[in-house]
PALUM-55590 format. One record per residue: x negated, y, z negated of N, C-alpha, C in turn; residue in three letters; chain. Coordinates in pm, 1 decimal. Atoms other than C-alpha are relative to their C-alpha. Layout:
<nodes>
n_xx	n_yy	n_zz	ca_xx	ca_yy	ca_zz	c_xx	c_yy	c_zz	res	chain
X	Y	Z	X	Y	Z	X	Y	Z	ALA	A
...
</nodes>
This chain:
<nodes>
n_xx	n_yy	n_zz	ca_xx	ca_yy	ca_zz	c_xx	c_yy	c_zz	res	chain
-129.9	62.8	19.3	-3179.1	-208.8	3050.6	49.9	32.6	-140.8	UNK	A
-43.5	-52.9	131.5	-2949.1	-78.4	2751.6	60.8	-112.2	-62.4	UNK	A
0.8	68.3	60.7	-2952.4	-275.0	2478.3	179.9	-14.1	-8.5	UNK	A
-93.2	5.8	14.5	-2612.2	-447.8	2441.0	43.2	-86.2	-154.0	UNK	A
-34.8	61.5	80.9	-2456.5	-584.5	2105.9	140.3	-153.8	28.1	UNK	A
-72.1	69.2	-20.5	-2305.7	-916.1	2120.7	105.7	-20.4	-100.7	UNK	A
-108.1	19.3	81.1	-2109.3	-947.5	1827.4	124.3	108.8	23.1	UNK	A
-110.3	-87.6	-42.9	-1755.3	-826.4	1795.9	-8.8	86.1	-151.1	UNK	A
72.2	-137.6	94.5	-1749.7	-495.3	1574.7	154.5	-74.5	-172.1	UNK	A
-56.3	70.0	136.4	-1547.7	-601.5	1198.5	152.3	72.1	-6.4	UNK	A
-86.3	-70.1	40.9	-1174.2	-489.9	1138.0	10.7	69.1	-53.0	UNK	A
-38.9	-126.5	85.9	-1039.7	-196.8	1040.2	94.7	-70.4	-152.2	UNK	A
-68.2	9.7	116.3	-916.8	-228.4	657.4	62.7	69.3	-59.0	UNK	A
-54.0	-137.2	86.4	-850.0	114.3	535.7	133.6	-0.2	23.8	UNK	A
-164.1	38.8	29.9	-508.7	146.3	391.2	82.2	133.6	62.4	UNK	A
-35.0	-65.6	-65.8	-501.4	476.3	527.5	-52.7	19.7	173.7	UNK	A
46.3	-7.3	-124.8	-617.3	418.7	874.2	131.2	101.9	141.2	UNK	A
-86.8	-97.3	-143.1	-455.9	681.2	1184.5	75.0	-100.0	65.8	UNK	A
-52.0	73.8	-107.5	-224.5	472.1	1385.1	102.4	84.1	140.2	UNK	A
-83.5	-64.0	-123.1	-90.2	610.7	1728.0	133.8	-21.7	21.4	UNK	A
-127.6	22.4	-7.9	248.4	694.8	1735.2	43.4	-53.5	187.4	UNK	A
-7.1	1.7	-130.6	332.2	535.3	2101.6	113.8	67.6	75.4	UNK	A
-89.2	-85.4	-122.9	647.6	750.9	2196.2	-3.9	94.0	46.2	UNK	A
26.6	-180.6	-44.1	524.5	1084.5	2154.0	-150.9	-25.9	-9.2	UNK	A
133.7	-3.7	9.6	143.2	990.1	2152.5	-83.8	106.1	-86.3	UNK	A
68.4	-59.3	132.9	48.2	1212.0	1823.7	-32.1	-110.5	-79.4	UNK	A
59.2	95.7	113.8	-155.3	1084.4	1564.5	74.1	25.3	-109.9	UNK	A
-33.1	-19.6	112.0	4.1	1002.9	1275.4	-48.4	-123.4	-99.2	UNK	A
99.3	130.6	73.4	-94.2	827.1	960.3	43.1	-58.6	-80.8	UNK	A
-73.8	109.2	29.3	38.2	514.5	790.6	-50.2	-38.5	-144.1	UNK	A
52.3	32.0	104.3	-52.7	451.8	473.3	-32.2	-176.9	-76.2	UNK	A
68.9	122.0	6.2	-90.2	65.4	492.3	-53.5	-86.3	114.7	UNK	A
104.6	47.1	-68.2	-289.3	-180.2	662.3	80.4	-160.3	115.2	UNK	A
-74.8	120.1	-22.8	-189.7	-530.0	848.3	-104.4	-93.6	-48.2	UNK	A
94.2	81.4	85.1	-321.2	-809.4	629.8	-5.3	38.3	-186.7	UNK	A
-48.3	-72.2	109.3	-193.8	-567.6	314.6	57.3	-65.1	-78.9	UNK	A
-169.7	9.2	64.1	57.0	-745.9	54.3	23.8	152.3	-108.4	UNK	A
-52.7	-94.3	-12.0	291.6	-534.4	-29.7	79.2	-59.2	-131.1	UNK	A
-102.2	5.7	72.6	595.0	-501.8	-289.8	60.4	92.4	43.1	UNK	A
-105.7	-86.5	-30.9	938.3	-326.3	-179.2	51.1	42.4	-114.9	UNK	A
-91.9	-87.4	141.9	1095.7	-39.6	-396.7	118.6	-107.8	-21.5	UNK	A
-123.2	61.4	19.1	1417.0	-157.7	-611.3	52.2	84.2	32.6	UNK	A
-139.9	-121.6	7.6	1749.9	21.5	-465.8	125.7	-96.6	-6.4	UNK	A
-156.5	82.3	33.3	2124.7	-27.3	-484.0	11.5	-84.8	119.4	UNK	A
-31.0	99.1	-121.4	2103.5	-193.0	-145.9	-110.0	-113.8	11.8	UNK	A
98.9	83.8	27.4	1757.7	-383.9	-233.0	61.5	-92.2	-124.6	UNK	A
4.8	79.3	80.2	1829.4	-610.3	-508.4	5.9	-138.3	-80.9	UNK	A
57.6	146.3	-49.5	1669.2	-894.5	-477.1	-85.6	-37.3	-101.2	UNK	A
138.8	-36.2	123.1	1408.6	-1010.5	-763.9	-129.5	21.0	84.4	UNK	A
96.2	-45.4	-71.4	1109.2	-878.8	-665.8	-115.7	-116.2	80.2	UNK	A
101.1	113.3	-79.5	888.8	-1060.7	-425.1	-127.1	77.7	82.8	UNK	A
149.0	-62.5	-73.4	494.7	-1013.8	-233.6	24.0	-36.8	141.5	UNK	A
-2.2	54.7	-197.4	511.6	-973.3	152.6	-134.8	88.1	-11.7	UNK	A
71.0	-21.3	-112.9	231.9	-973.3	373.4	22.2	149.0	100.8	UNK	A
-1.3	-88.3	-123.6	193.2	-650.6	637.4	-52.4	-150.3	134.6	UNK	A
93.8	92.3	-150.6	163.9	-877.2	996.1	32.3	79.0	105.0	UNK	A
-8.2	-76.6	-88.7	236.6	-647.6	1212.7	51.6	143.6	-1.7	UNK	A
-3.1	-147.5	32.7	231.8	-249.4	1224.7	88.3	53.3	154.9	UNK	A
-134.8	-41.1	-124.8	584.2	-111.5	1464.0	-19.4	167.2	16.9	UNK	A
46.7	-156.3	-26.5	602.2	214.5	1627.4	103.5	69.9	-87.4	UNK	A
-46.6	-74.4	96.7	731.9	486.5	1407.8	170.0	72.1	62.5	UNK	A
-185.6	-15.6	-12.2	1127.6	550.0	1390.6	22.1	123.3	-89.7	UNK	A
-21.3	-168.8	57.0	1225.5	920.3	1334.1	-108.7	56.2	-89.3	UNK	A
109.1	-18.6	97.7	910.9	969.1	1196.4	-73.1	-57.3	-131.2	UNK	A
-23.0	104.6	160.3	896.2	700.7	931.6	-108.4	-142.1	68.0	UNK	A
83.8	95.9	-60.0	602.9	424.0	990.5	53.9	-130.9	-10.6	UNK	A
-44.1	143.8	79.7	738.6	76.2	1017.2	-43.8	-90.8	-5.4	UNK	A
126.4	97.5	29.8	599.6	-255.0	927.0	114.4	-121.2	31.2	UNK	A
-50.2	142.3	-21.5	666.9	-610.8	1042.8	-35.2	-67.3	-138.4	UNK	A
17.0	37.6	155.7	663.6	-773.6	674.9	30.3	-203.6	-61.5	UNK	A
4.7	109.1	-2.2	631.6	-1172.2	569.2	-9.4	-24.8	-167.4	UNK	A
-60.5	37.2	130.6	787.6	-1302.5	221.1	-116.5	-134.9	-35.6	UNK	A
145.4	112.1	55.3	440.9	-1522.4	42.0	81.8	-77.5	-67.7	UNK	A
-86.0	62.3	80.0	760.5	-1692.8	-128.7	14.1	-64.9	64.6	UNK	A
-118.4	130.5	-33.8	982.3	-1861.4	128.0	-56.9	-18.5	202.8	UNK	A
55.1	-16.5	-197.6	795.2	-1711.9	491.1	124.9	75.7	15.7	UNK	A
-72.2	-45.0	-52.1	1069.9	-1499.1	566.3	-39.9	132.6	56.4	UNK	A
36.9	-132.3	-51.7	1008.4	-1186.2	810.7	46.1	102.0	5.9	UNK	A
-98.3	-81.4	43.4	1181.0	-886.6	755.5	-76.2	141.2	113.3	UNK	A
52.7	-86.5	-76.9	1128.8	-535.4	960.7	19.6	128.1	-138.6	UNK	A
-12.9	-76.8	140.8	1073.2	-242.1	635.1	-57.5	137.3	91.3	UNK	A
58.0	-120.3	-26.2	1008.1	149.3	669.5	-111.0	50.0	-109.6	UNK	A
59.5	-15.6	69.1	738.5	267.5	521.7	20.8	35.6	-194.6	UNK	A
-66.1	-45.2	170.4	954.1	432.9	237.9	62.4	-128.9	-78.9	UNK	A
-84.6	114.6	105.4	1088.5	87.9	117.0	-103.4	-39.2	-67.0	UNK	A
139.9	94.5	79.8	710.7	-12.8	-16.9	-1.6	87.6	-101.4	UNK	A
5.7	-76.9	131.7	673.7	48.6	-350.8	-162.6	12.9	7.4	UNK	A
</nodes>
């Protein structure tokens, strides 16, 4: 009888971990994690004082750009960001 492990195996952490693009099913790779905080670049359309979000959820990739479900450690607010807005 083959030995079976009961425990469940530990989360992935790596900040660069592969995530599957689901429309075209290529691998592509994301450069943060969920469970990450984060800080957003300043631009002329950002300018906000700077604040720490949370990664809580990792979205499928939009024209090639990874996106992130994102959570404000200030006020709780959820926001949807492309990878290029993280500073």
């Amino acid at each position: 009888m083959p030995h079976r492990s009961g425990g469940a195996s530990a989360p992935t952490t790596r900040a660069h971990a592969n995530m599957k693009d689901s429309d075209s099913g290529n691998m592509q790779s994301r450069k943060f994690a969920v469970g990450q905080n984060i800080i957003l670049k300043q631009s002329a359309l950002h300018r906000a004082p700077p604040d720490t979000f949370e990664i809580v959820r990792l979205l499928p990739f939009e024209r090639g750009s990874p996106q992130y479900r994102i959570k404000s450690l200030r006020d709780g607010h959820e926001r949807v960001v492309t990878e290029s807005d993280i500073a």
